[in-house]
N, C-alpha and C positions, 0 to 999 in steps of 0.2 A: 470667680475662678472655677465654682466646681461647673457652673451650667458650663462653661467654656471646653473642660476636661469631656463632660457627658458626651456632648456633641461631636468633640474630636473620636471618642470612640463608637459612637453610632457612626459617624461617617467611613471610618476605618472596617467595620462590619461590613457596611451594606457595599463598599467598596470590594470585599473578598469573597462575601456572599456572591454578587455579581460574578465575577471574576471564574469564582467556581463554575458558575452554572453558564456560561460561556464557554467554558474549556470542556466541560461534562459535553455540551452541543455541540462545539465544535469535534470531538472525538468522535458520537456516535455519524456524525457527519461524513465526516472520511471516511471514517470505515464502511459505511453506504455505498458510498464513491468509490471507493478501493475495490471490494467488493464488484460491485457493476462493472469496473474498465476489467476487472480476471476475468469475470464470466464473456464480455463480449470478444476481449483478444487473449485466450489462453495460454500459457507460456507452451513453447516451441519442444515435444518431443520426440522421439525416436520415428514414430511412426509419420511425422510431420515433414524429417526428416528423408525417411524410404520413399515417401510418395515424393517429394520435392526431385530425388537423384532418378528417381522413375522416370519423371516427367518430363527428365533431362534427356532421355534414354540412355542412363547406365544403373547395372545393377551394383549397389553398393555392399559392401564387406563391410562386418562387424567394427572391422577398424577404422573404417572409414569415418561411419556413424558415429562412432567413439571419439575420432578425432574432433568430426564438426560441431558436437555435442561440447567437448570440452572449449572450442575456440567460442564457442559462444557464451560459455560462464555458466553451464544448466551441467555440470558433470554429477 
């Protein structure tokens, strides 16, 4: 009974040891990832924005900005 008991708890260890150190890798993982996709496509500002209504040929008003800024979820 006790070898039976030892075992269940070394295997319960090496079970959450693991566990940990998966989740530890999987974390600095993403955030790698996360990381790289900001820096390649950077969220959408202001100036993103001027030059986008530029391009359109119209000059845009603060309120404008403000509006497409807010429709987008970046206010």
């Amino acid at each position: 009974m006790l070898i039976l008991a030892s075992t269940l708890w070394r295997d319960l260890f090496v079970f959450l040891g693991g566990a940990l150190v998966g989740a530890v890798i999987a974390f600095f993982v993403t955030k790698r990832l996360f990381e790289k996709q900001i820096k390649e496509n950077p969220p959408i500002n202001e100036k993103m924005i001027r030059a986008m209504y530029l391009q359109m040929g119209r000059k845009p008003t603060e309120a404008q900005i403000r509006q497409t800024m807010k429709s987008l979820g970046q206010d």
